[in-house]
Backbone as JSON Lines, residues from 0, in Angstrom:
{"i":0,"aa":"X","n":[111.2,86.61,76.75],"ca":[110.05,86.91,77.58],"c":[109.05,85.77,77.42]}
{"i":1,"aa":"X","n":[108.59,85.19,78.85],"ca":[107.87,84.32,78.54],"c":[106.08,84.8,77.86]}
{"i":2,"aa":"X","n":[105.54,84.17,76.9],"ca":[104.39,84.95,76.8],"c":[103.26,84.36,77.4]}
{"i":3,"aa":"X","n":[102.29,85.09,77.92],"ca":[100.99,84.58,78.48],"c":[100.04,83.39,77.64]}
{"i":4,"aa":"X","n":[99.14,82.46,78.25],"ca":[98.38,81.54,77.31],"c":[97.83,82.01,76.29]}
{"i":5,"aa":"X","n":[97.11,83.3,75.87],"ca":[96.71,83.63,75.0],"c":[97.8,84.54,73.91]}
{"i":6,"aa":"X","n":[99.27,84.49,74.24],"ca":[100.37,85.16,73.18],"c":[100.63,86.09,73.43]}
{"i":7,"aa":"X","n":[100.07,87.01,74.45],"ca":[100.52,88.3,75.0],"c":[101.46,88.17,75.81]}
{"i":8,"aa":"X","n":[101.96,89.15,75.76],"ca":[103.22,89.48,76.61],"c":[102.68,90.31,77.84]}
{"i":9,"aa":"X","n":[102.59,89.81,78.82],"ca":[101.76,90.91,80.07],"c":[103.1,91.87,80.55]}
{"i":10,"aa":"X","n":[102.28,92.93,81.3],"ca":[103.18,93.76,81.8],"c":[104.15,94.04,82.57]}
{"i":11,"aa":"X","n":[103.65,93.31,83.6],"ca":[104.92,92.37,84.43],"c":[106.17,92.02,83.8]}
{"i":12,"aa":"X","n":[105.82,91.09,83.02],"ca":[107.07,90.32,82.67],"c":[107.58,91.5,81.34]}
{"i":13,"aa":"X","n":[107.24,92.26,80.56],"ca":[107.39,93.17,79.71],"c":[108.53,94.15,80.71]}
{"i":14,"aa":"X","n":[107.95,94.51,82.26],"ca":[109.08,95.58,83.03],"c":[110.17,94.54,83.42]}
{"i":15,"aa":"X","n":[110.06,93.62,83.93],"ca":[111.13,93.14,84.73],"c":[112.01,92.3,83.48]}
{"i":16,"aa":"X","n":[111.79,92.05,82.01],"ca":[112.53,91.84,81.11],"c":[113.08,93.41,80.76]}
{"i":17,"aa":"X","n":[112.75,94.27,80.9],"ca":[113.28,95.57,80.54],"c":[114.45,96.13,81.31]}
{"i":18,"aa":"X","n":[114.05,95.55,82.74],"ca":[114.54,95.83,83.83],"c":[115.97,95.04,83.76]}
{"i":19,"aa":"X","n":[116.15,94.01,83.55],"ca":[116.87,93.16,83.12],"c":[118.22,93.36,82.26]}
{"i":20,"aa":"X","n":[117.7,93.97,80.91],"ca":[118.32,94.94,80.13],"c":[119.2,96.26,80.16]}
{"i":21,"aa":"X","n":[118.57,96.52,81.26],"ca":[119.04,98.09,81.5],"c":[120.4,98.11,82.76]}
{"i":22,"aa":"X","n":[119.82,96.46,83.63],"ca":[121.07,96.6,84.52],"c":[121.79,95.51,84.05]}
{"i":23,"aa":"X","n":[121.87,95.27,82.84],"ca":[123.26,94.32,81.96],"c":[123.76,95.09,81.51]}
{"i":24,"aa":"X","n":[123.33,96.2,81.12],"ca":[124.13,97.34,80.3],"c":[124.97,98.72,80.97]}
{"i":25,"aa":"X","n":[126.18,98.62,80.79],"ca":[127.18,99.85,81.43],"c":[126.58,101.19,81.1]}
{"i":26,"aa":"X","n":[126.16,101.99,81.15],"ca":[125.6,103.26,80.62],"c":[126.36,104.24,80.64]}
{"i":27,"aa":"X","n":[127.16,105.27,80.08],"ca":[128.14,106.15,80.52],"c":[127.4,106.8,82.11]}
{"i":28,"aa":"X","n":[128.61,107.32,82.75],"ca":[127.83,107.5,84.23],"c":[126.85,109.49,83.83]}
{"i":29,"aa":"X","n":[126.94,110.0,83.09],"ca":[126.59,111.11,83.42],"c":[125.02,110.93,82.29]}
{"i":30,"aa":"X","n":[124.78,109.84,82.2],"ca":[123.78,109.65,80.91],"c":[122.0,109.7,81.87]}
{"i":31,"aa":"X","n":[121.28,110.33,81.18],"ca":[120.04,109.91,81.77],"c":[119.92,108.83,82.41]}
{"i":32,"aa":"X","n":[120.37,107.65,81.74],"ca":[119.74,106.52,81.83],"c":[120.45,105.77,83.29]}
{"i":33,"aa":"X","n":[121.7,106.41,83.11],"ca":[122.31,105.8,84.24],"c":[121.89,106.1,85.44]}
{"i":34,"aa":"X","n":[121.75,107.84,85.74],"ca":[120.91,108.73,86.54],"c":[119.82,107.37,87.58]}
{"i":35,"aa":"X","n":[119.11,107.49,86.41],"ca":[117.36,107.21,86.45],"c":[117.97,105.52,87.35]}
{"i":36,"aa":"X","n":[118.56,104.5,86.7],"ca":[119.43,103.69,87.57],"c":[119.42,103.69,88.56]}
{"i":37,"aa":"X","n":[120.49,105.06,89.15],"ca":[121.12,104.81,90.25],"c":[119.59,105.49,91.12]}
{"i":38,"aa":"X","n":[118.56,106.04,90.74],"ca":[117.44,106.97,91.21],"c":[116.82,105.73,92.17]}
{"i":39,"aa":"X","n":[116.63,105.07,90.96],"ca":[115.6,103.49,90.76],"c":[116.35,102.41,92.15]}
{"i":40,"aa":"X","n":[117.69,102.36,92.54],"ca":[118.59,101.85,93.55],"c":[117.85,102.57,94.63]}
{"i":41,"aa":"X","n":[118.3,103.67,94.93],"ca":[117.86,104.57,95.96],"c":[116.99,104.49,96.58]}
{"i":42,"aa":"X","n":[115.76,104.41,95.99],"ca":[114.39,104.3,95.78],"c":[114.42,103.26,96.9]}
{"i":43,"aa":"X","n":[114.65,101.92,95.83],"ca":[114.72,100.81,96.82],"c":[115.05,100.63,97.4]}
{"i":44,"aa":"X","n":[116.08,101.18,98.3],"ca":[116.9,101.02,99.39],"c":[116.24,101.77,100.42]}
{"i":45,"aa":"X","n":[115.97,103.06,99.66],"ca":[115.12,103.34,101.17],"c":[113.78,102.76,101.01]}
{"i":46,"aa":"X","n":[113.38,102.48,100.48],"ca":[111.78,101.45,100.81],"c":[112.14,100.21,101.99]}
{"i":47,"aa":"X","n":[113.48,99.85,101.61],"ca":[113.96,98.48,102.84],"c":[114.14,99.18,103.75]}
{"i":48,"aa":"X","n":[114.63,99.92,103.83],"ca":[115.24,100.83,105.28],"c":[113.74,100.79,105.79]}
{"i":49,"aa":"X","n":[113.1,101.8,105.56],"ca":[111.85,102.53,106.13],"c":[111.22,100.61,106.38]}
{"i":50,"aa":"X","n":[110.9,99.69,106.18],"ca":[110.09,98.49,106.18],"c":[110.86,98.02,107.58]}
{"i":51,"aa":"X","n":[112.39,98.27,107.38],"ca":[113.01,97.69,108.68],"c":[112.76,98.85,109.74]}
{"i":52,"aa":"X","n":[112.68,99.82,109.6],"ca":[112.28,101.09,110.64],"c":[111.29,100.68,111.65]}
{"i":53,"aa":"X","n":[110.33,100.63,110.49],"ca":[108.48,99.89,110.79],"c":[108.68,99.01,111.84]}
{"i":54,"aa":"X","n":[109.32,98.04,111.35],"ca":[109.61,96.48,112.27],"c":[110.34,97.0,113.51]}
{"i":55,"aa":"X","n":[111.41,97.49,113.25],"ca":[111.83,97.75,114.49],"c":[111.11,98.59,115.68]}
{"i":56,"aa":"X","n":[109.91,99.12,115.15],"ca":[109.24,100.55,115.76],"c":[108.41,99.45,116.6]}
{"i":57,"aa":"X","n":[107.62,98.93,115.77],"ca":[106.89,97.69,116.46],"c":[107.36,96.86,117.42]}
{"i":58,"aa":"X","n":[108.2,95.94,117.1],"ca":[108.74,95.55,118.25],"c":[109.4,96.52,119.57]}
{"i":59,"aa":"X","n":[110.29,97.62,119.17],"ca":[110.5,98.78,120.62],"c":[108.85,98.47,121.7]}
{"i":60,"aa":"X","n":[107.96,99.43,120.36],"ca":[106.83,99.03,120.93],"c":[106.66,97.78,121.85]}
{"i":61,"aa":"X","n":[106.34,97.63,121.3],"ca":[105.74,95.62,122.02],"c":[106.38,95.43,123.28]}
{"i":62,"aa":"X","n":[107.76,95.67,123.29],"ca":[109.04,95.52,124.56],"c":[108.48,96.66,125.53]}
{"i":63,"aa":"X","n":[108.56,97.88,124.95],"ca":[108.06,98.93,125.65],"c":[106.85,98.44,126.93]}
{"i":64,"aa":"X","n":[106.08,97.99,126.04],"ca":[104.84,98.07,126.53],"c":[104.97,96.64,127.51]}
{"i":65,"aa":"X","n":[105.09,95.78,127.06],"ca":[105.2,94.53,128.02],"c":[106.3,94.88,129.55]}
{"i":66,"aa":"X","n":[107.64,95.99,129.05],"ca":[107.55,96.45,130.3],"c":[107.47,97.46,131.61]}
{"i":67,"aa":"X","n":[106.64,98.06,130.75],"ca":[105.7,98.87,131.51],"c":[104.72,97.83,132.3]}
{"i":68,"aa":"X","n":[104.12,96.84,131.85],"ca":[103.01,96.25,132.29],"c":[103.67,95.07,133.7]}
{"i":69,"aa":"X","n":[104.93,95.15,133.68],"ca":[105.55,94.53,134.74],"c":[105.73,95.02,135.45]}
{"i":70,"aa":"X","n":[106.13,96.46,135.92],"ca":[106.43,97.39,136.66],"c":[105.02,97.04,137.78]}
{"i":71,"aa":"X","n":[105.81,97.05,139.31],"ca":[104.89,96.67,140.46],"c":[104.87,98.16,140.52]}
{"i":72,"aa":"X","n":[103.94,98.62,141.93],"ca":[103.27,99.65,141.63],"c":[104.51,100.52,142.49]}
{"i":73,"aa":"X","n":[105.83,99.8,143.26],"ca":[106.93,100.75,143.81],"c":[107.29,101.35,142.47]}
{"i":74,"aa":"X","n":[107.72,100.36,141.94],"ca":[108.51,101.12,140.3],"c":[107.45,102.65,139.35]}
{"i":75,"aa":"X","n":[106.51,101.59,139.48],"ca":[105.74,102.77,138.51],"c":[105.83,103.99,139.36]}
{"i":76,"aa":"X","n":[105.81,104.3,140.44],"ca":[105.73,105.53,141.6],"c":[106.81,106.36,141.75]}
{"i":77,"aa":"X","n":[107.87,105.56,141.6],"ca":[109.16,105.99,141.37],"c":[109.6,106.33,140.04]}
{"i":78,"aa":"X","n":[108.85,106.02,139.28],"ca":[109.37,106.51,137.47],"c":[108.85,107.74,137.34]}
């Protein structure tokens, strides 16, 4: 762990050296620790999902709307 200028070890680098540890190590599969693991995966996976959701919602949006705003006034009358 690298330590901070004044010799501390900050917290940051204290989780993601921990973090480190825990996914070098095989854990039997039915163990807390493995659990909490595969929890901790999950987690993150749907945090990416839902971020790409977002993005994609936005842009629909954006498309949506730009073409609606093209529509001459036959089209809009007819929709």
């Amino acid at each position: 762990i690298q330590a901070s200028k004044d010799g501390t070890y900050g917290k940051t680098n204290v989780s993601n050296y921990l973090k480190s540890l825990r996914h070098g190590y095989e854990f039997p599969e039915e163990s807390l620790e493995s659990k909490l693991l595969k929890a901790q995966e999950l987690l993150a996976e749907e945090k990416d999902i839902k971020a790409d959701i977002k993005a994609d919602s936005a842009e629909l949006h954006s498309k949506t709307k730009a073409a609606i705003e093209a529509l001459d006034d036959a089209e809009a009358l007819a929709l």
